[in-house]
VEXZA-632471 format. One record per residue (C-alpha): residue number from 0; residue in one letter; x, y, z. Coordinates in steps of 0.05 Angstrom, whole numbers, plus 32768, in hexadecimal, padded with zeros to 4 digits. Last residue first. Example, Ala and Ser with C-alpha at 12.3 -4.5 7.8 and 13.67 -1.06 7.14 Angstrom:
<pts>
    nr   rest      u      v      w
     1      S   8111   7FEB   808F
     0      A   80F6   7FA6   809C
</pts>
This chain:
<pts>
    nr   rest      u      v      w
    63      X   8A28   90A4   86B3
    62      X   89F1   90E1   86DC
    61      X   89BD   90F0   86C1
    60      X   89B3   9141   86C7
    59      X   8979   9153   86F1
    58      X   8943   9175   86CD
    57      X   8915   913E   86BB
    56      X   891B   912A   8704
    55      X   8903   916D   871C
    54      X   88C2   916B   86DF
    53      X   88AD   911E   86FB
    52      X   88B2   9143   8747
    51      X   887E   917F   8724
    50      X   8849   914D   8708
    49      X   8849   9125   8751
    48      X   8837   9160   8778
    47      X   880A   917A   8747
    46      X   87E1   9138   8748
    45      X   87F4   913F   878F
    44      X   87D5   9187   8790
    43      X   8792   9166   8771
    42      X   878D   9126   879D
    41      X   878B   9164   87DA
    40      X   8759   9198   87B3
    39      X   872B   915F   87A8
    38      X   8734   9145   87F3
    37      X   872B   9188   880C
    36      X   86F0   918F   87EA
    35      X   86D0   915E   8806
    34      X   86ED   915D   884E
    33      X   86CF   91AB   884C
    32      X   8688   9198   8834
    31      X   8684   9156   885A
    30      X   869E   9179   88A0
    29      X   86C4   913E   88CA
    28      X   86ED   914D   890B
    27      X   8738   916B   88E3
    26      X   8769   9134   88BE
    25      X   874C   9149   887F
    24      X   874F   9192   888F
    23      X   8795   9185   88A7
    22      X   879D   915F   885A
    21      X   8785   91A2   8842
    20      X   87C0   91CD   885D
    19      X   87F0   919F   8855
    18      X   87E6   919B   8804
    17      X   87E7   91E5   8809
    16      X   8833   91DD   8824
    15      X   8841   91A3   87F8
    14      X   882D   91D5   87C1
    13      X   8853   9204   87D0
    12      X   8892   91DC   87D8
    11      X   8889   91BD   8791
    10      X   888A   9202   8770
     9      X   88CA   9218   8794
     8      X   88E7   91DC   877A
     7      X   88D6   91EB   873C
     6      X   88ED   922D   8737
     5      X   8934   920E   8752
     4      X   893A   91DD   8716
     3      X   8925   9215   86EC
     2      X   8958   923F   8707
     1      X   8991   920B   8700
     0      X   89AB   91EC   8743
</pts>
């Protein structure tokens, strides 16, 4: 695995990890401030999420 192949992965397994940590808030008894914001923050990281995968499969040779 190249290094920016590997810096991107890196990337995309922080995210996932503060992605989890707002979808619990999500999943957690109802608070319209928090679930709020924690749904912004959430659709943001996948948006992230998302932007970062398309950059790994850019990276990957193709194979014949």
């Amino acid at each position: 695995m190249n290094e920016r192949l590997e810096t991107l992965q890196k990337a995309r397994d922080r995210m996932l990890e503060d992605r989890d940590a707002h979808a619990k808030v999500l999943a957690a008894p109802f608070d319209r401030d928090k679930a709020e914001r924690a749904r912004n923050k959430f659709v943001e990281l996948q948006t992230l999420i998302d932007a970062i995968d398309r950059a790994i499969s850019a990276e990957k040779p193709v194979s014949a």
